[in-house]
Structure formats: C-alpha cells, structure tokens
C-alpha positions in Angstrom: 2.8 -12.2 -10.8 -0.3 -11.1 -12.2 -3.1 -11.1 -9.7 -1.1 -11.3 -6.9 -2.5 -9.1 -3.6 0.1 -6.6 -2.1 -1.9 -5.7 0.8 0.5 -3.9 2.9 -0.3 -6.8 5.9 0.7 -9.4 3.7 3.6 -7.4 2.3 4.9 -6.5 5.5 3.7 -8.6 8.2 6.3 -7.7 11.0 5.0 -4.0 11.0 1.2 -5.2 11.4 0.9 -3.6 14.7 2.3 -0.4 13.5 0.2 -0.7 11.0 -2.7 -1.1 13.2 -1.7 1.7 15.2 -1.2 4.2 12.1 -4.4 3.7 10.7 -6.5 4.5 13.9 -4.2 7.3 15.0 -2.9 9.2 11.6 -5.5 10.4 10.0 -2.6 11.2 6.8 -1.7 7.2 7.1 -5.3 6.4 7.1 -5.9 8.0 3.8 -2.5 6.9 2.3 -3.6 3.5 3.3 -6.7 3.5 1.6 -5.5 4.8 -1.5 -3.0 2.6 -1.5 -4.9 -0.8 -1.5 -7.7 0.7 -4.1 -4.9 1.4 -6.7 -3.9 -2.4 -5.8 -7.2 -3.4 -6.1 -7.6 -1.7 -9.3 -4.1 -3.1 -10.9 -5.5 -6.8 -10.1 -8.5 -5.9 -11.8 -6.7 -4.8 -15.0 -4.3 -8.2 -14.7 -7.4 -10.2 -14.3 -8.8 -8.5 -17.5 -11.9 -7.4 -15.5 -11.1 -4.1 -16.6 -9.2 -2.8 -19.4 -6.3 -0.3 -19.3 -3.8 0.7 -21.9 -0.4 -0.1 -20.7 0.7 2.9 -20.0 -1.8 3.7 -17.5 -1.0 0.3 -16.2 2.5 1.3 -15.4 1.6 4.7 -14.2 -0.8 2.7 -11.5 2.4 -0.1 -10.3 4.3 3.5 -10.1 1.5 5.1 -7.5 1.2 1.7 -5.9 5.4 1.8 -5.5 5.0 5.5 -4.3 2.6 5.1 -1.7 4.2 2.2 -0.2 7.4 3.7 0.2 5.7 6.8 1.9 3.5 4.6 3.8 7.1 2.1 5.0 9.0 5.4 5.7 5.5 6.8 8.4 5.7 2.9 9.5 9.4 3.4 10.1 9.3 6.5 12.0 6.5 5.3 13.9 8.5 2.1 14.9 11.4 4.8 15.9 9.4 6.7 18.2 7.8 3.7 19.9 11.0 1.9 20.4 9.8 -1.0 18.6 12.1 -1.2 15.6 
C-alpha cells in the first residue's frame, strides 16, 4: 500500500526489546537501522509524489529496503538466540 510506514517497530513488534537492545549496543545494527528507515522514508516520499523517481530506482530502493530488513531480522534473531529470549 502506498504510503504505508514499515518502521521495523511496527513491522515487528514482538522483537521491540531486541530491537532496543541492538541499537544501543551494536554499533553495525545501529547504522543498518538508520539506513534502513531513511530508504523507507524516502520510498514514502516517492509514493506520496513528494519526490519524483523513475521506477526503476523505485524498485531498486523496496529491494535495499527488503535487504536490510532481512539483515537487520537475522542480527535480531541471533541476538534473541544468545539472550534466550526467542
């Protein structure tokens, strides 16, 4: 759905406190999470026609966007696996 947010809490709200926990502790998730929701951010923009984007680049952005939350899901994963919390 166009304009719809996929912030990672919203997406995934039963790993919010290993989510919490990542991004004060991992530097790597930190970063990963940043660039994460500013490719969101910018894909909402482009759906929303604030910006304007060919739509290949479009599709090359939901691509990154899929790609870093599968990274980001697997470091939540691992995290949850260590911690016994899965």
């Amino acid at each position: 759905m166009y304009g719809e947010h996929h912030d990672l809490r919203h997406d995934l709200p039963e790993h919010e406190d290993a989510i919490h926990a990542l991004k004060i502790s991992n530097a790597h998730f930190a970063k990963l999470f940043d660039e994460y929701h500013e490719v969101d951010r910018e894909i909402r923009r482009i759906e929303q026609e604030i910006e304007a984007r060919g739509d290949f680049a479009m599709e090359d952005l939901k691509k990154q966007r899929i790609q870093l939350k599968d990274e980001l899901l697997a470091m939540i994963r691992a995290h949850e696996i260590a911690e016994g919390t899965n």
